[in-house]
C-alpha positions in Angstrom: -3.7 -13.2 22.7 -1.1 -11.9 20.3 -2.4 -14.4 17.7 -5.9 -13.2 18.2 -4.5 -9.6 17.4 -2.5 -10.4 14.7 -5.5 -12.2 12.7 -8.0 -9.3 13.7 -5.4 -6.4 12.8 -4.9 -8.4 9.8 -8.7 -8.7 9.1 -9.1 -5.0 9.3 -6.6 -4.1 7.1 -7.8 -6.9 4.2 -11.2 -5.1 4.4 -9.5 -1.2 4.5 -8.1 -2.4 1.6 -10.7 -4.1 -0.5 -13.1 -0.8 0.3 -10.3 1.6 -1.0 -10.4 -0.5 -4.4 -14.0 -0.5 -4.1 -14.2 3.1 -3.9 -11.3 3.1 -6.5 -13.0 1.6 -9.6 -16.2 3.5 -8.4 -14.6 6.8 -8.8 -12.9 5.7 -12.1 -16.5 4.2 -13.2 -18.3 7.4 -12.4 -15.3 9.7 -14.2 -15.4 7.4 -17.1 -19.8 8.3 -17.6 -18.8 11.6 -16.9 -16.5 12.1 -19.8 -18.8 9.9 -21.6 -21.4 12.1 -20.9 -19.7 15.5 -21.9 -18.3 13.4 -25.1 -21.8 12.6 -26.4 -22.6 16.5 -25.7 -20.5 17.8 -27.5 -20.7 15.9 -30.4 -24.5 15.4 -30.7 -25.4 18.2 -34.0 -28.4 19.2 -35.5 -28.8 16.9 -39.1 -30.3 18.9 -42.1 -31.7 16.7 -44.6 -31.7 19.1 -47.4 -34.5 18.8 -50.9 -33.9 20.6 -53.8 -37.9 20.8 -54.5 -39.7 16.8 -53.7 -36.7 15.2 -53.9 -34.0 14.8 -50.9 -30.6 15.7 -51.6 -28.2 15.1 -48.8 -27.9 15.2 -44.8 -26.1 18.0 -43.2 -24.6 18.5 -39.5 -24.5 21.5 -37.8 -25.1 23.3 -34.4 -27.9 25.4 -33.4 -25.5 28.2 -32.3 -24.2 28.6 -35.8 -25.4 31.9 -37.8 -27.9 30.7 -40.9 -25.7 32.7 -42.6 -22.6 30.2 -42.3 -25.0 27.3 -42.2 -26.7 28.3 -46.1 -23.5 29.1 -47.5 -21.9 25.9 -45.9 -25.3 23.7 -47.7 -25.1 25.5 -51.0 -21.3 24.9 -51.4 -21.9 21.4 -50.5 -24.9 21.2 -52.7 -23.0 22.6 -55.7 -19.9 20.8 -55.3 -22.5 17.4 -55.9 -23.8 18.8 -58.8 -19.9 19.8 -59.7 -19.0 16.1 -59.6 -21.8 15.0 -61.4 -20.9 17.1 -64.3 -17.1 15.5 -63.9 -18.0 12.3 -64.1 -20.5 13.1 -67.1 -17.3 14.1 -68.8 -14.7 11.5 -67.5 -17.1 9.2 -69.2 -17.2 10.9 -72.5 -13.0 10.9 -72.2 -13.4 7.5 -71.5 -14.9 6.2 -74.2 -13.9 9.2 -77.4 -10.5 10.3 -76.0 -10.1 14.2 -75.4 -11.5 16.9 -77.0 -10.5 18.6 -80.1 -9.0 22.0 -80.3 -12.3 24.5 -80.1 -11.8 25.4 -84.0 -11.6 21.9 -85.0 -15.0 20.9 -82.7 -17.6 19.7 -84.9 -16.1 19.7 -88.2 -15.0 16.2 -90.3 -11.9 15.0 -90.9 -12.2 16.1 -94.9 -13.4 19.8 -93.6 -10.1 19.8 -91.6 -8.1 18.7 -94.6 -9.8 21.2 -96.3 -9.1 24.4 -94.0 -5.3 22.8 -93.6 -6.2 22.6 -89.7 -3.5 21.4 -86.9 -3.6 20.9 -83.5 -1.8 19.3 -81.2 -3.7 16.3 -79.0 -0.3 14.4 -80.3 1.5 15.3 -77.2 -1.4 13.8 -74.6 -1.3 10.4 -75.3 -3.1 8.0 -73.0 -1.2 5.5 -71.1 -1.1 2.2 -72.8 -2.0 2.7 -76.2 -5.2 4.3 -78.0 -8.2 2.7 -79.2 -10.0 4.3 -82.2 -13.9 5.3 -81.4 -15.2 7.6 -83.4 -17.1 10.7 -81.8 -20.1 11.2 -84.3 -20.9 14.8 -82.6 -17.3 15.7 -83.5 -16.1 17.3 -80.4 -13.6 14.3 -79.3 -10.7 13.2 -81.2 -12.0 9.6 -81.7 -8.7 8.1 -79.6 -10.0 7.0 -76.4 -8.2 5.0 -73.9 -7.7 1.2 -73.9 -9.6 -1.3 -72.4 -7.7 -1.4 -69.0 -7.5 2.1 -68.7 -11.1 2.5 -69.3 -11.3 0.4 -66.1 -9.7 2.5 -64.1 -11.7 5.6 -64.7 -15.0 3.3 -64.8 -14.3 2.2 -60.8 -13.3 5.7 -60.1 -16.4 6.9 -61.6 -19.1 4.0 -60.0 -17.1 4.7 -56.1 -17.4 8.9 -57.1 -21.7 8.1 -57.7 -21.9 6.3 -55.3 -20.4 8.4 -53.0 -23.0 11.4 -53.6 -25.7 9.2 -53.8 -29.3 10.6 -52.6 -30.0 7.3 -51.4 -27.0 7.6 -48.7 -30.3 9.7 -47.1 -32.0 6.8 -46.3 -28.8 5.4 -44.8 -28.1 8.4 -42.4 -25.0 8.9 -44.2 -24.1 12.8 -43.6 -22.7 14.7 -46.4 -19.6 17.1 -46.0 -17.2 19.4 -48.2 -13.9 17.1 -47.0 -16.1 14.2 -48.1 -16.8 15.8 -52.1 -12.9 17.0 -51.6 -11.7 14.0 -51.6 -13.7 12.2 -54.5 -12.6 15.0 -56.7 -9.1 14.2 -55.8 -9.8 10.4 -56.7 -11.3 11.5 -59.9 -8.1 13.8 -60.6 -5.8 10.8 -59.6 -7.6 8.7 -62.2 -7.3 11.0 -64.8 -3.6 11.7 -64.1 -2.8 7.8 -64.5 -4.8 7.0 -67.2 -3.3 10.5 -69.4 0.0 10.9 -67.2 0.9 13.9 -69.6 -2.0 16.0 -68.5 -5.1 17.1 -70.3 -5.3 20.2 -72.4 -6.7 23.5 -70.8 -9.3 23.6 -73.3 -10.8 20.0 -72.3 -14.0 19.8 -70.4 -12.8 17.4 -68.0 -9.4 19.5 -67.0 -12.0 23.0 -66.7 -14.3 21.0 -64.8 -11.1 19.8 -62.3 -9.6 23.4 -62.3 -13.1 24.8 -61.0 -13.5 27.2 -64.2 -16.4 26.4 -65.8 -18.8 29.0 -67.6 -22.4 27.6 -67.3 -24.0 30.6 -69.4 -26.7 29.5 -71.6 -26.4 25.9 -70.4 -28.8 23.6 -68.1 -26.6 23.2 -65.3 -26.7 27.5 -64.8 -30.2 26.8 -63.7 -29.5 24.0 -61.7 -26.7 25.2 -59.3 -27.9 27.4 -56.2 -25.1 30.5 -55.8 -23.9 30.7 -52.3 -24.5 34.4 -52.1 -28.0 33.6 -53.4 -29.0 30.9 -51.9 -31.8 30.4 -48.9 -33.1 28.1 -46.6 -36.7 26.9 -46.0 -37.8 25.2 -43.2 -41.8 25.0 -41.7 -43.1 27.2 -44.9 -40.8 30.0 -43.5 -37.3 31.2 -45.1 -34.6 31.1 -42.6 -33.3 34.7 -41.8 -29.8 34.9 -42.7 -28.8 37.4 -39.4 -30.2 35.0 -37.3 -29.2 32.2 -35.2 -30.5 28.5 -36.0 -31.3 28.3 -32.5 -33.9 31.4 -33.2 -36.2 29.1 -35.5 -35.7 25.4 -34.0 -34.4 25.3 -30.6 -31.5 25.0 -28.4 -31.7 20.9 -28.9 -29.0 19.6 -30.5 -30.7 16.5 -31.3 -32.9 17.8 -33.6 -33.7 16.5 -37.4 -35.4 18.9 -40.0 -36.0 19.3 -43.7 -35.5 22.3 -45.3 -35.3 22.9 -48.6 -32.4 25.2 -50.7 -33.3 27.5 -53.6 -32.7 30.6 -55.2 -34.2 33.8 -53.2 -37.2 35.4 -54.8 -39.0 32.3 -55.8 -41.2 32.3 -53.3 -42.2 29.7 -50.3 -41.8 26.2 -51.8 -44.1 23.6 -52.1 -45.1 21.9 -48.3 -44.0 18.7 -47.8 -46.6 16.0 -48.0 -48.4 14.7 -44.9 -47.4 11.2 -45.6 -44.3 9.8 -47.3 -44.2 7.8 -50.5 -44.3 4.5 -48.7 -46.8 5.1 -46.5 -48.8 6.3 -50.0 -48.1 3.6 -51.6 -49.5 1.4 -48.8 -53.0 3.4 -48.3 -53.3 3.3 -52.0 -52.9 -0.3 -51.9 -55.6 -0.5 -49.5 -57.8 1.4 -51.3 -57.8 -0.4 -54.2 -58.1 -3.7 -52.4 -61.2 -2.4 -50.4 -62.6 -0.9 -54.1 -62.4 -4.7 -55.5 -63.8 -5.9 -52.6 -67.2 -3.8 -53.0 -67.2 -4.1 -56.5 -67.8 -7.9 -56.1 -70.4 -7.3 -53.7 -72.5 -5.1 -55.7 -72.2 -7.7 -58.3 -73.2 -10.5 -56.1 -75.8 -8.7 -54.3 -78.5 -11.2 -54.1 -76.4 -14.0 -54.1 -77.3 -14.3 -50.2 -80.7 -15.3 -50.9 -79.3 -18.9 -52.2 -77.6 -19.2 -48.3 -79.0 -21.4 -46.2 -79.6 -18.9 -43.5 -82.1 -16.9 -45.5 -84.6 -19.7 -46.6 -87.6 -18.7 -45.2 -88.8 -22.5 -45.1 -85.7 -23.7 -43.5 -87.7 -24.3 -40.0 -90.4 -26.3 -41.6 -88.0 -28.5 -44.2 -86.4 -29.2 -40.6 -89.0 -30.3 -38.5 -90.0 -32.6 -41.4 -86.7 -34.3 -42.1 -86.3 -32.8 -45.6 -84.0 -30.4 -45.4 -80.7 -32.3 -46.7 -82.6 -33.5 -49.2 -80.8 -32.3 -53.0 -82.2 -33.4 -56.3 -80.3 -34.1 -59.3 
């Protein structure tokens, strides 16, 4: 009797405790979605994908509780600081392969003119690291003493990693676009520069203006390019989005949602609507088209070629019932 109660107390407390660890990892389990759950929440975010006119620019993230004011200023900064590094690089390139740029008096001028007018300057002091390489500049705005072959290397991967890095294809990759992101190619860009002329650039230099953020764009292409913050404006569904309003006033509380909108200057008007079909799908009914064009084109050449088929001899019947109808003559 005391063995039996022994094995059967025993029993009872194995299954207490195998349904306490039971109820254990199912209260972890169910915690662990929760937490999941509120993770995913808060970090789903509305995505932008932002055109400058037909052509897409970059995605954005943002919430539908943010102002539009925050969110245009936020999109044109981001927008401008792309076009900003574009212009960098443009000019890292030109340092790259002329050296820097002459003293603004001396731009444009020859090396006898300069004789001539007894001008100095002093692009002496900012040597490149590891020598000079002479290549002349035949516009006359760069000294001619550009970088050597190593060094050249450096700012060339700097440069491909800073394009490729505000790419427009990195749209079609879901690849979401932010200011710490453009930050921090800038700073590669800077770094570059800084090894390859440790001794600094001069102020007057396009490429040191362009890194100090003090460029004047009067008169020049890229004024009309670039999108001001304080006059810049969103588009989205053929309507411009209200800067006092809330995001969540034009699309929705979702936070899952995708849209494109389009940036621009304010007072040009709606942009153009976006086209029912995109250029793949184009390309594929055009495709079609053409294929089905050939195809009735050879018909209404052939037309009566059916008249030579078998199935339309009129005689066919007869030539059968009297054994001649395989009959061929040479």
């Amino acid at each position: 009797l005391t063995h039996s109660l022994t094995h059967t107390l025993s029993h009872s407390l194995t299954l207490s405790h195998t349904h306490s660890l039971s109820n254990f990892f199912f209260l972890s389990f169910s915690r662990f979605l929760f937490l999941l759950g509120i993770y995913i929440c808060v970090f789903e975010m509305v995505v932008l994908n932002v055109k400058k006119g037909e052509e897409p620019q970059f995605l954005f993230e943002t919430t539908v509780a943010a102002l539009v004011e925050d969110v245009t200023n936020e999109v044109a900064d981001v927008y401008n600081t792309r076009l900003r590094i574009q212009r960098l690089c443009m000019a890292i390139e030109q340092l790259s392969q002329h050296g820097i740029m002459k003293t603004p008096k001396m731009q444009g001028l020859t090396p006898d003119q300069i004789v001539d007018l007894k001008l100095k300057d002093d692009t002496d002091k900012y040597y490149p690291s590891g020598g000079a390489q002479e290549c002349v500049d035949d516009i006359g705005l760069r000294t001619g003493q550009a970088p050597s072959e190593q060094m050249r290397d450096v700012l060339a991967r700097t440069i491909a990693e800073a394009k490729a890095a505000i790419a427009k294809d990195l749209v079609k990759r879901n690849v979401k676009m932010t200011m710490e992101t453009l930050t921090d190619v800038i700073d590669k860009l800077r770094g570059a520069v800084m090894i390859v002329y440790p001794m600094g650039l001069p102020p007057y230099d396009e490429v040191q203006i362009i890194l100090d953020d003090d460029e004047d764009l009067s008169g020049r292409q890229a004024e009309k390019e670039v999108v001001p913050r304080e006059n810049a404006c969103l588009w989205w569904a053929n309507k411009e989005l209200t800067r006092t309003k809330k995001l969540s006033d034009f699309i929705g509380r979702n936070e899952k949602t995708k849209i494109t909108c389009k940036i621009q200057k304010k007072g040009l008007g709606a942009p153009a609507r976006e086209p029912l079909y995109d250029e793949e799908t184009q390309k594929k009914m055009m495709a079609y088209a053409y294929k089905k064009q050939e195809e009735w084109k050879k018909l209404s050449e052939n037309e009566d070629d059916y008249m030579n088929s078998a199935w339309a001899d009129g005689r066919a019947l007869k030539k059968q019932m009297h054994g001649t109808n395989n009959i061929k003559f040479k």
